[in-house]
C-alpha positions as CSV (number, residue, x, y, z in Angstrom):
1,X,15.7,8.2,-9.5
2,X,12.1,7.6,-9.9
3,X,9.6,6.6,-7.4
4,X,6.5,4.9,-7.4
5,X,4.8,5.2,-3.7
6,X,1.4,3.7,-3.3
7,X,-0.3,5.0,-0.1
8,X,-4.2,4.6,1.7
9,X,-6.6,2.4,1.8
10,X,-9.5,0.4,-1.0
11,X,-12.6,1.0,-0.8
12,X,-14.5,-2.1,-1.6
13,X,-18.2,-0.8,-2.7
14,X,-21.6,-2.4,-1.4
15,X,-24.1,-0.7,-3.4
16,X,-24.0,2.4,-5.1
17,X,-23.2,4.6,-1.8
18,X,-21.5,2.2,0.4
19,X,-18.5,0.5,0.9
20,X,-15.8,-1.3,2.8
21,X,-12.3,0.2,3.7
22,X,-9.7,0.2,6.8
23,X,-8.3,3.2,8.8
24,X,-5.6,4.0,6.8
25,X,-5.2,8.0,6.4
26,X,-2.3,7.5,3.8
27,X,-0.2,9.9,6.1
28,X,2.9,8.0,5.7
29,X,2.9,7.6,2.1
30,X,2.1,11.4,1.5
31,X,5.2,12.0,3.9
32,X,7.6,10.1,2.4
33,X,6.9,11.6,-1.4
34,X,7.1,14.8,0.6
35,X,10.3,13.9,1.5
36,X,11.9,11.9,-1.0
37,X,11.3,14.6,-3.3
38,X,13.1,16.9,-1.0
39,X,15.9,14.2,-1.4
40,X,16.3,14.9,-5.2
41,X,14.2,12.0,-6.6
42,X,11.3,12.2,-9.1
43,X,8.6,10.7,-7.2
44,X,5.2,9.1,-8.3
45,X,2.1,8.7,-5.8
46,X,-0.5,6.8,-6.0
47,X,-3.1,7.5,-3.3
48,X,-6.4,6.6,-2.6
49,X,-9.0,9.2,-3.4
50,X,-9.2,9.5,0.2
51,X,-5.7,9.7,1.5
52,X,-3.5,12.8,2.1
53,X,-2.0,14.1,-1.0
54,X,1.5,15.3,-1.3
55,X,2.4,18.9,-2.3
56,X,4.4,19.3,-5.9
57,X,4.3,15.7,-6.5
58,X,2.6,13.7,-9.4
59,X,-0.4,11.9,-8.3
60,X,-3.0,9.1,-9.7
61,X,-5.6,7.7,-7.6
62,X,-7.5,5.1,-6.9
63,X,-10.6,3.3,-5.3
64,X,-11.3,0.4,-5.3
65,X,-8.6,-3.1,-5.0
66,X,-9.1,-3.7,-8.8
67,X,-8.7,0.2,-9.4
68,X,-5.3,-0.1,-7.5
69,X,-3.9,-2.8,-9.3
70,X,-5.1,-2.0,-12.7
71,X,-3.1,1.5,-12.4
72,X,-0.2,-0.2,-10.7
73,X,0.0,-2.5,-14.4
74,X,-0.6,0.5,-16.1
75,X,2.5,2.2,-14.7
76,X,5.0,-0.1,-13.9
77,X,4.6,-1.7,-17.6
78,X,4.9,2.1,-19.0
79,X,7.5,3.5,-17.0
80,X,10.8,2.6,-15.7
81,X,10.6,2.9,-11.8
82,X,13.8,2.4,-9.9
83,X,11.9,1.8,-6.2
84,X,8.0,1.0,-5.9
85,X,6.8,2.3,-2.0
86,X,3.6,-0.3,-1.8
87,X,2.5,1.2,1.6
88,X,-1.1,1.3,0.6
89,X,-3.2,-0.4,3.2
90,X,-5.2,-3.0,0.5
91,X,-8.4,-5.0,1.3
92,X,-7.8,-8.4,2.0
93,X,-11.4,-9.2,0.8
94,X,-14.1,-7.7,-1.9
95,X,-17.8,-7.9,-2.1
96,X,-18.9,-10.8,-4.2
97,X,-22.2,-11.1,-3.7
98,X,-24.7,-9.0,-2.2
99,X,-28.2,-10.5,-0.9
100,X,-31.3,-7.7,0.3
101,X,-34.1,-9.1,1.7
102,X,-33.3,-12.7,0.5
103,X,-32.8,-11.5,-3.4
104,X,-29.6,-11.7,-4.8
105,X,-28.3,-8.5,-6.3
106,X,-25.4,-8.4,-9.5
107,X,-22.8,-5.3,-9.4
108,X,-24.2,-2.0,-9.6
109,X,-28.3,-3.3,-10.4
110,X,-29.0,-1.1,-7.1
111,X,-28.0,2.5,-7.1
112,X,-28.4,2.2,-3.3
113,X,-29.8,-0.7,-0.9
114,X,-32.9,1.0,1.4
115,X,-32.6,1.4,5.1
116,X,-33.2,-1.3,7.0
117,X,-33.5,-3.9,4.4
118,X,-31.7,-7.2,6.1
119,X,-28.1,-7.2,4.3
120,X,-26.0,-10.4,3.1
121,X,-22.4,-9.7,1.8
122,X,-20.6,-12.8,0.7
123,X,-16.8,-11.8,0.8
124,X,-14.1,-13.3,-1.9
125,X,-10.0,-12.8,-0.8
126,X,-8.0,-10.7,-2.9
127,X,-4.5,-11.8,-4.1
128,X,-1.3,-10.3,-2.4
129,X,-1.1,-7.1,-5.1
130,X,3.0,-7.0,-4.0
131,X,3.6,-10.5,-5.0
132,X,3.0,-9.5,-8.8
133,X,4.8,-6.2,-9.0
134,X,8.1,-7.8,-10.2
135,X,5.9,-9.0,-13.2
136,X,4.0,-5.8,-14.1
137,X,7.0,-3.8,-14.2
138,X,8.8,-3.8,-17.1
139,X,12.1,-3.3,-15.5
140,X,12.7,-4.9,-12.1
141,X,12.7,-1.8,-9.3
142,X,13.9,-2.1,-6.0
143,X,10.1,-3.2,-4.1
144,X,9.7,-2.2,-0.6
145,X,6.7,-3.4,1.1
146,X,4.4,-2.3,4.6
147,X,3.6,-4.8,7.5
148,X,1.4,-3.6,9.8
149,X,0.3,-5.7,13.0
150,X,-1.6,-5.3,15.9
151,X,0.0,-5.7,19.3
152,X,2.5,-8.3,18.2
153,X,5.7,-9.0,20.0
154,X,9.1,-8.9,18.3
155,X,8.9,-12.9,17.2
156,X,5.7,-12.2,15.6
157,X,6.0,-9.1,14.1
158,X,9.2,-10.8,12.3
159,X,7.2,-13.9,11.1
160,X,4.8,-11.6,9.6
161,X,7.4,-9.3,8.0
162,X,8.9,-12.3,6.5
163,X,5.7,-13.5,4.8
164,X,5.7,-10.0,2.7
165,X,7.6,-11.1,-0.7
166,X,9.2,-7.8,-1.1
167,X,13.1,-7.0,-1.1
168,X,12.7,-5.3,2.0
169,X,9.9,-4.7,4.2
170,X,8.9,-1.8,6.7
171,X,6.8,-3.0,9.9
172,X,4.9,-1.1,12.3
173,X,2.3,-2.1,14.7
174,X,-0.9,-0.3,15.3
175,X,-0.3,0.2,18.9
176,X,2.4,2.2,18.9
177,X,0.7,4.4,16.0
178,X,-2.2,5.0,18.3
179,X,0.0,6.0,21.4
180,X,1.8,8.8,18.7
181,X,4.6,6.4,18.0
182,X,6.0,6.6,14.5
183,X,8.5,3.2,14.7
184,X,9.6,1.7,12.1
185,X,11.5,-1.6,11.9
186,X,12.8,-2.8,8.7
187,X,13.6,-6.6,7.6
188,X,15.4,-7.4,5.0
189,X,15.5,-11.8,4.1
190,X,13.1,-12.2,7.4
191,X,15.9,-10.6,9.4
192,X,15.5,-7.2,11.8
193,X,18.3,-4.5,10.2
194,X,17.1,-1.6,11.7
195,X,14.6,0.7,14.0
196,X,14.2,3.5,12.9
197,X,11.8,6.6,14.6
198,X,10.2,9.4,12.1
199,X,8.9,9.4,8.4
200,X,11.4,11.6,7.8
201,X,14.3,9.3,9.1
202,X,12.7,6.5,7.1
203,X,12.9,8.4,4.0
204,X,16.5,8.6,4.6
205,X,17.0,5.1,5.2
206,X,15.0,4.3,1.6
207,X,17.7,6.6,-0.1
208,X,20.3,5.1,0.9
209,X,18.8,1.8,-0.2
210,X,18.4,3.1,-3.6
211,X,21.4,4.7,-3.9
212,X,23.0,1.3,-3.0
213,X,21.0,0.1,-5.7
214,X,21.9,2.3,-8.4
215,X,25.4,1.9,-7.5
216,X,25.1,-1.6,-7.7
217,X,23.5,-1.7,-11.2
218,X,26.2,0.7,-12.5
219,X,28.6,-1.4,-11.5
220,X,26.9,-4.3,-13.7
């Protein structure tokens, strides 16, 4: 079966050597094409320039938010994916204006912004990426998509899963990845199915899914 896994975090540029981004190292994403190729599937990943790459796997990479989803159209509308991985960490907000000293800059008129000028950014929201997959692909692949929270207790952490429009969705909480905790919970319809501990067991669990899958459509 093939693939698609996106994995780390955009990088939302200020000037010509700055920009914004989040923590993510792209360390799950890398493991699970590790290991879903070790599974037998042909697997696609598309990583941030910055995340960690994946051994003896195909790999595209982006930057920025519009860098991700322009390659995500690109590859979903020329290849037939049978599961797209979105566990890239992607910026809720982009630069959309950017103010030095009182002057108002356009996109790249500054190769960099001196030191200790006083800095305005005004910040535009990005639209949810994983809530237009289904219509850049030019099939319909099984979508999985990442919640991650922040301390949230099991009530919360399934209203946020639920708010992911994916077919199933993969939640983890940032405290339990900063004590060394790899859990995993995954929802399917806004319902808990299972916990899972360890990339590697999480992998699993995806196979199965698409082998349910591709049953499923054979049967059709």
């Amino acid at each position: 079966m093939k693939v698609l896994i996106t994995s780390g975090g955009t990088a939302e540029p200020v000037d010509g050597v700055r920009f914004l981004t989040n923590f993510s190292t792209g360390g799950t994403g890398a493991a699970l094409a590790r290991e879903l190729k070790r599974l037998g599937h042909e697997v696609v990943l598309l990583r941030s320039v910055r995340a960690q790459a994946a051994a003896e796997v195909k790999e595209y990479f982006f930057g920025s938010f519009d860098e991700l989803d322009g390659t995500l159209k690109k590859l979903l509308s020329e290849t037939n994916f049978d599961m797209v991985v979105h566990a890239a960490a992607v910026a809720d907000y982009k630069v959309a204006r950017v103010c030095v000293d009182g002057r108002e800059y356009a996109d790249g008129e500054k190769a960099k912004i001196p030191s200790g000028a006083r800095v305005n950014l005004t910040l535009e929201p990005t639209y949810k990426i994983i809530d237009r997959l289904p219509g850049y692909a030019k099939n319909r692949p099984l979508i999985i998509g990442f919640k991650l929270t922040n301390g949230a207790d099991e009530e919360q952490a399934r209203q946020a899963a639920a708010r992911v429009q994916a077919d199933w969705v993969v939640h983890n909480d940032l405290t339990d990845i900063r004590a060394g905790r790899r859990l995993f919970s995954l929802y399917h319809a806004g319902r808990l199915e299972k916990q899972i501990c360890g990339t590697p067991s999480l992998a699993a669990c995806l196979d199965a899914l698409a082998a349910d899958v591709q049953k499923a459509s054979n049967l059709i």
